[in-house]
C-alpha positions as CSV (number, residue, x, y, z in Angstrom):
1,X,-6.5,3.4,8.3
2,X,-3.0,3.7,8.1
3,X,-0.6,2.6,10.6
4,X,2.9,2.2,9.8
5,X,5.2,1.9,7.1
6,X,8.1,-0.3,5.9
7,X,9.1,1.5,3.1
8,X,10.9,4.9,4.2
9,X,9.9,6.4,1.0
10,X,6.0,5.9,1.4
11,X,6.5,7.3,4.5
12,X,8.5,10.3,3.3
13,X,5.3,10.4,0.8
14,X,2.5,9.9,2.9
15,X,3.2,12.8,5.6
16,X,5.3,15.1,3.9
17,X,4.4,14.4,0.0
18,X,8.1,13.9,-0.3
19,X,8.6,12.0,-4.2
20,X,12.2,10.8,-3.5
21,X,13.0,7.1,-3.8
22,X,9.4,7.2,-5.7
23,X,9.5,6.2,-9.3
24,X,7.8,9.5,-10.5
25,X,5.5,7.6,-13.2
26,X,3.9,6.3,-10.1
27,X,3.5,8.5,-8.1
28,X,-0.1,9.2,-9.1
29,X,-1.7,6.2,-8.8
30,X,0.6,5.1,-5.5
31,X,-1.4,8.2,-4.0
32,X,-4.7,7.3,-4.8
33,X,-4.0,3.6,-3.2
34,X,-2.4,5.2,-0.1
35,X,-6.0,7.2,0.7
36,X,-7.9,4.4,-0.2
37,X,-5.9,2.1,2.8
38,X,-6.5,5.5,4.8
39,X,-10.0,5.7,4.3
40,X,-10.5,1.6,4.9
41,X,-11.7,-0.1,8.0
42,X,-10.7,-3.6,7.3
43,X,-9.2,-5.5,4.3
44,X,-12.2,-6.6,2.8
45,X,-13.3,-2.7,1.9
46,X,-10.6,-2.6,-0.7
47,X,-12.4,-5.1,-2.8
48,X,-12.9,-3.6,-6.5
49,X,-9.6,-1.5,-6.3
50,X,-6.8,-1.9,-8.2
51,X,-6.9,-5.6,-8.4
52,X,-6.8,-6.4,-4.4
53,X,-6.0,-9.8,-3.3
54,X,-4.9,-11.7,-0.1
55,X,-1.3,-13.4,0.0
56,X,-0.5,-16.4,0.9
57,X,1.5,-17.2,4.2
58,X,2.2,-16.0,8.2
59,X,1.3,-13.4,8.7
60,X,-1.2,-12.7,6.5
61,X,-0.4,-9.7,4.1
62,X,-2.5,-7.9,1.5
63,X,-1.7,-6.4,-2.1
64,X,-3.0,-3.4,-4.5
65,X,-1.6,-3.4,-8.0
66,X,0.1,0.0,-8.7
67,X,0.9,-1.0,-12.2
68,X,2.0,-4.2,-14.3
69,X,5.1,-5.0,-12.0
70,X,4.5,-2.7,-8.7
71,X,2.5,-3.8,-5.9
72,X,1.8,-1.9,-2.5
73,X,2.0,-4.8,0.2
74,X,0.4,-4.8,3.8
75,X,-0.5,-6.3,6.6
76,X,-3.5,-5.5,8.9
77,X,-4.2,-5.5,12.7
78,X,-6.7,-3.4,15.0
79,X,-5.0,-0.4,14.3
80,X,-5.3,-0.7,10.7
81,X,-2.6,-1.2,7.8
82,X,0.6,-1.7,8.6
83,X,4.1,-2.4,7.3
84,X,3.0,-1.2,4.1
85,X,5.2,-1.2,0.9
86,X,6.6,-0.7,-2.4
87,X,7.4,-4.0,-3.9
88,X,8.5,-5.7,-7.6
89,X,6.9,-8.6,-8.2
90,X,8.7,-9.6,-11.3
């Protein structure tokens, strides 16, 4: 489940399906990653999707590949996802 956002533009996205600040060639696949945080109930059930892994460090964050370069970041609590992001790993 979703929570919150850090990035004002996947929040635009998310509830409004607002593209701005969106690189438009990722659009797509930033979508299907979104629902599939939405639709989990802890961490772990976004193994097998789009290259999933835990970061390093305090507090503990999550990442999903959006392409070669892109990464959605996270962190998790009861409530589900949260702070989640747009980020350029390179």
């Amino acid at each position: 489940m979703i929570a919150s956002f850090r990035s004002k533009a996947l929040r635009r996205f998310w509830a409004e399906g607002d593209r701005r600040g969106l690189r438009p060639d990722l659009v797509g696949h930033i979508r299907i990653l979104l629902s599939a945080i939405d639709a989990a109930r802890e961490p772990d059930d976004l193994q097998g999707v789009a290259r999933y892994h835990a970061l390093r460090g305090k507090p503990p964050r999550h990442a999903l590949s959006v392409n070669k370069n892109w990464r959605l970041t996270f962190g998790w609590n009861e409530d589900g996802a949260i702070d989640i992001d747009l980020e350029d790993y390179h």
